[in-house]
N, C-alpha and C positions, 0 to 999 in steps of 0.2 A: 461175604464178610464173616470175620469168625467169631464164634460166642460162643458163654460159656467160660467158665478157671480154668485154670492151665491141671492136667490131670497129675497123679502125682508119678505117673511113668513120662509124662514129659518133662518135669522139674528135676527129675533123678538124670535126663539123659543131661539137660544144663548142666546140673552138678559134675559129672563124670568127665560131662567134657572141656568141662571149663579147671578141675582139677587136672585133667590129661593137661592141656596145654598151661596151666603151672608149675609142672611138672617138668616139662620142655624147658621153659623160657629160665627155671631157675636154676638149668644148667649152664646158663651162659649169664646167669646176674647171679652174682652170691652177695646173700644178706639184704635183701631187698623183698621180702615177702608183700611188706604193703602198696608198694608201686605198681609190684606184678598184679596185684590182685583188682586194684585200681584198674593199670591196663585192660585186664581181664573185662570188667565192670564194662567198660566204654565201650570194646572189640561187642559185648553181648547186647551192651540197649542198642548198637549201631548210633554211637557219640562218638562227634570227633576229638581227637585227645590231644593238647596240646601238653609239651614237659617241657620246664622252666626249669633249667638253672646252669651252675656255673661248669666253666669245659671240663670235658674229661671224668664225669660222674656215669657217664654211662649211657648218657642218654637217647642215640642213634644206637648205640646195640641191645637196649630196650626195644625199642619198637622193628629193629632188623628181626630178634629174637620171634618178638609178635608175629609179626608178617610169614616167615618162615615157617612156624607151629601150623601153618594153614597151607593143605594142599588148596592152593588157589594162586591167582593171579596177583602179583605186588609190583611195586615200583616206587623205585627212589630219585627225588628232584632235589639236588643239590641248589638250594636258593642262591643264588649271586643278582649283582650290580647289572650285569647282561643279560639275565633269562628275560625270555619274552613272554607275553601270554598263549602265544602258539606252541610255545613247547609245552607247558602245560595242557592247554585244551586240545590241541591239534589245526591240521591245515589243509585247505584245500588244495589240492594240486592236479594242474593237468597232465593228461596222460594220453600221449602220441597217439598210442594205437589204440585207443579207443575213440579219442577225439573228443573227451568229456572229463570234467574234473573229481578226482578220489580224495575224500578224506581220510584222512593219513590220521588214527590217533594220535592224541597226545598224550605224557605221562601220566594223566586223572583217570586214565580209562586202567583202573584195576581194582581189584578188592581192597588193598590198603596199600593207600598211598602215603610212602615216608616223606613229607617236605622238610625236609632238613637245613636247619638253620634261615628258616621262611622269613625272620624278619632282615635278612641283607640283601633281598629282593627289591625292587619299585613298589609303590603302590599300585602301580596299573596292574604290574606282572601278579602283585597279593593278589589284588581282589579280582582276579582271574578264578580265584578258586571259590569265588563267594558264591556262583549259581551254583556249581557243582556239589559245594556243602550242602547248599540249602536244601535244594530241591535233584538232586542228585539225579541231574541231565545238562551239556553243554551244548549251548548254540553255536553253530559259526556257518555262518555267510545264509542266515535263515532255514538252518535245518536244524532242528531240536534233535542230538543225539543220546540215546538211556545208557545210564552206566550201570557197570556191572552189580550185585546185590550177593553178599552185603556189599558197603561200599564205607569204607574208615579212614578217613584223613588223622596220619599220627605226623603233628608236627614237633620241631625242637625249635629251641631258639635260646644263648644267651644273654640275659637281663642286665649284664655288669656291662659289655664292653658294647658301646655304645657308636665308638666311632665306627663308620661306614654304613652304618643299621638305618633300616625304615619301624620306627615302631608300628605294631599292627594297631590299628585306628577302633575304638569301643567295637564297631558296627562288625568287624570283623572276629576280635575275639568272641563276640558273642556268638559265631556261629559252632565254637567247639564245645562242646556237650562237661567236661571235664576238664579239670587241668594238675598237675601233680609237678611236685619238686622231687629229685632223686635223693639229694641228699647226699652227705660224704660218706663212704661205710666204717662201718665198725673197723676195730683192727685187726679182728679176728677175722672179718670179712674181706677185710683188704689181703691178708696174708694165704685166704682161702684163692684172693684173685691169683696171686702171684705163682701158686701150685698151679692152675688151672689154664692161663693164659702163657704163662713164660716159657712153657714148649711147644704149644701147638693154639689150634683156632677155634673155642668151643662152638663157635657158628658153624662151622664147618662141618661140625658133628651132628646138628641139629637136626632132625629128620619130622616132617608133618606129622600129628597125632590127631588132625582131626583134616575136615575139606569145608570147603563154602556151603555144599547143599546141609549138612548136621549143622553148618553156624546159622546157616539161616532158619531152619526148624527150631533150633533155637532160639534165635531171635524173634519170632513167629509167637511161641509161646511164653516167651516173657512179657510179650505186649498183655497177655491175658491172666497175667498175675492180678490176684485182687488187690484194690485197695478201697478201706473202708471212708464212708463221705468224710466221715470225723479227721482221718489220715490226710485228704486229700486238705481239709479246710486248716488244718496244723501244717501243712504244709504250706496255702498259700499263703497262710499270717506270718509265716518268718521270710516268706522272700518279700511281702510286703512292708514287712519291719525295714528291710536295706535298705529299702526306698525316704524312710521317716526321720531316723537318726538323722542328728545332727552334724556326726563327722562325715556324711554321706552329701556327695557333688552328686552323683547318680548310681542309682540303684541296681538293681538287680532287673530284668524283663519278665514280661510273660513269659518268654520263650525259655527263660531258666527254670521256671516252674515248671513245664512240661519234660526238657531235658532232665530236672532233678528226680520227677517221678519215675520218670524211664529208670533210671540209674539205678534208682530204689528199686524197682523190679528185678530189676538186674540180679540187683545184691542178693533181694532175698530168695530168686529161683538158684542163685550160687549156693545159699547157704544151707537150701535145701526146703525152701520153705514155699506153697504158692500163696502166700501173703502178703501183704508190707508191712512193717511196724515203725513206730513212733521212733524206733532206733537207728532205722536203716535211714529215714530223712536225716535223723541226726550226724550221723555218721559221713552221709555226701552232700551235708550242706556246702562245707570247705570248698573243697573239689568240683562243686558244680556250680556255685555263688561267688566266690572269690574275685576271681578273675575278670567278672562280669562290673564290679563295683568300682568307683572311682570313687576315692576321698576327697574330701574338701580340701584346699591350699591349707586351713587352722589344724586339721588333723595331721597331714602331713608334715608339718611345721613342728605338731608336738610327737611326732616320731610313733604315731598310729599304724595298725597296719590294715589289710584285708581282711585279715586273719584275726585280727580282734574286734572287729566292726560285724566281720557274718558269728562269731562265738558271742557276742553281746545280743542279738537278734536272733538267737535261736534261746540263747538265756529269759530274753523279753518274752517269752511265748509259752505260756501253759501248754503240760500235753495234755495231750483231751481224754477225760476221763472214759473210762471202763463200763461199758454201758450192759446192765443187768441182762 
């Protein structure tokens, strides 16, 4: 087990390399600094990332982008009405000349797996991916198989167009660590697309700047960023705040608490720091709580959102003072 702060030659290689692959990915997104860096955030605590919003923002060549930046193993599962749980997890199959059965993976077995458009899936076929979030290993037919490390489910999904959609069910969104909106860009930024895309394929250009083994040493030493008790108890008083509000149907979990801390690690070995601060919780409340929250019918009704419910509950909450 490892102990001990993260030293500051390993928060610089974070830095470096989490700048390298921003570096990458915002040659294929223009004007989108905060998403990439978000991205970035999720790829580093090892949180699954889910991106939320309407077609054609970018969202699949966000996390292609991602995937790419990493000499490592990826795979992309176009969610539909027919995918099985077997394409996802994989299958046993017999095999003549041996006379015994091989499992054949399935699309989950890589470092980051794109699920693309996961809510037009079944539920059965969703929550095929619920062990493999969780505890990042897939059963079938009573063999417990390890998947690879790191291991990052980046999903997409449209919020607007509802018909043919299975919406993903509380138990499931809660298992992605983050979740981010792209947003429409700038026009400056749109105009930068149109240089950029309207000859050739910036994906195409994209070349790894980093591999699995430096993401995982990273990841490694993010888990050993400090954070001060004071930090950690400001921290559980605003996910406990979600839970008390009144426009709150249900809350926020434990389990966001932990992802939110990772996050904050994340953040502040990105920005250079082996600390957390009262800022960085502030900063990936949104993105790590949001999603996690369900409003009451009254809230909803008066045109609340997520987003004003987890910024009221981070408002509710003293930072903890400065201690001599």
């Amino acid at each position: 087990m490892e102990v001990g702060v993260a030293s500051t030659n390993e928060v610089t290689t974070v830095q470096e390399t989490a700048a390298a692959i921003h570096r990458a990915v915002g040659t294929v997104i223009d004007g989108k600094d905060e998403a990439i860096r978000l991205a970035i955030t999720a790829l580093m605590a090892e949180a699954h990332l889910l991106i939320e919003d309407v077609p054609g923002v970018g969202k699949t060549m966000l996390a292609r982008a991602l995937a790419r930046s990493i000499d490592a193993r990826a795979s992309r599962i176009q969610f539909t009405p027919d995918l099985l749980p077997s394409d996802i997890t994989g299958v046993s199959v017999f095999n003549q000349h041996t006379t015994d059965f091989e499992f054949k993976p399935g699309g989950v077995f890589a470092h980051v797996v794109i699920a693309d458009e996961i809510n037009r899936a079944s539920p059965k076929t969703q929550s095929a991916l619920l062990e493999a979030m969780e505890e990042r290993r897939v059963s079938v037919d009573g063999t417990t198989h390890p998947l690879p490390r790191p291991f990052v489910v980046v999903a997409t999904q449209n919020p607007i167009e509802m018909e043919g959609t299975y919406p993903l069910p509380e138990a499931q969104r809660d298992r992605f660590g983050l979740r981010l909106d792209m947003g429409y860009p700038s026009a400056q930024a749109e105009v930068a697309m149109l240089d950029h895309h309207g000859e050739s394929e910036p994906l195409d250009l994209l070349r790894p700047v980093t591999d699995a083994e430096t993401v995982n040493r990273c990841i490694a030493a993010i888990r050993r960023v400090f954070v001060h008790h004071a930090v950690k108890d400001y921290l559980v008083a605003i996910v406990a705040r979600t839970r008390e509000l009144p426009d709150v149907r249900l809350g926020a979990s434990p389990r966001a608490s932990l992802q939110l801390m990772r996050a904050a690690k994340a953040q502040a070995a990105i920005d250079g720091r082996n600390y957390v601060t009262p800022d960085d919780i502030q900063d990936l409340a949104a993105p790590t709580l949001a999603h996690r929250v369900t409003l009451s019918h009254e809230a909803q009704l008066g045109r609340r959102t997520v987003a004003d419910v987890v910024a009221a509950a981070v408002a509710d909450i003293p930072l903890p003072q400065r201690q001599a």
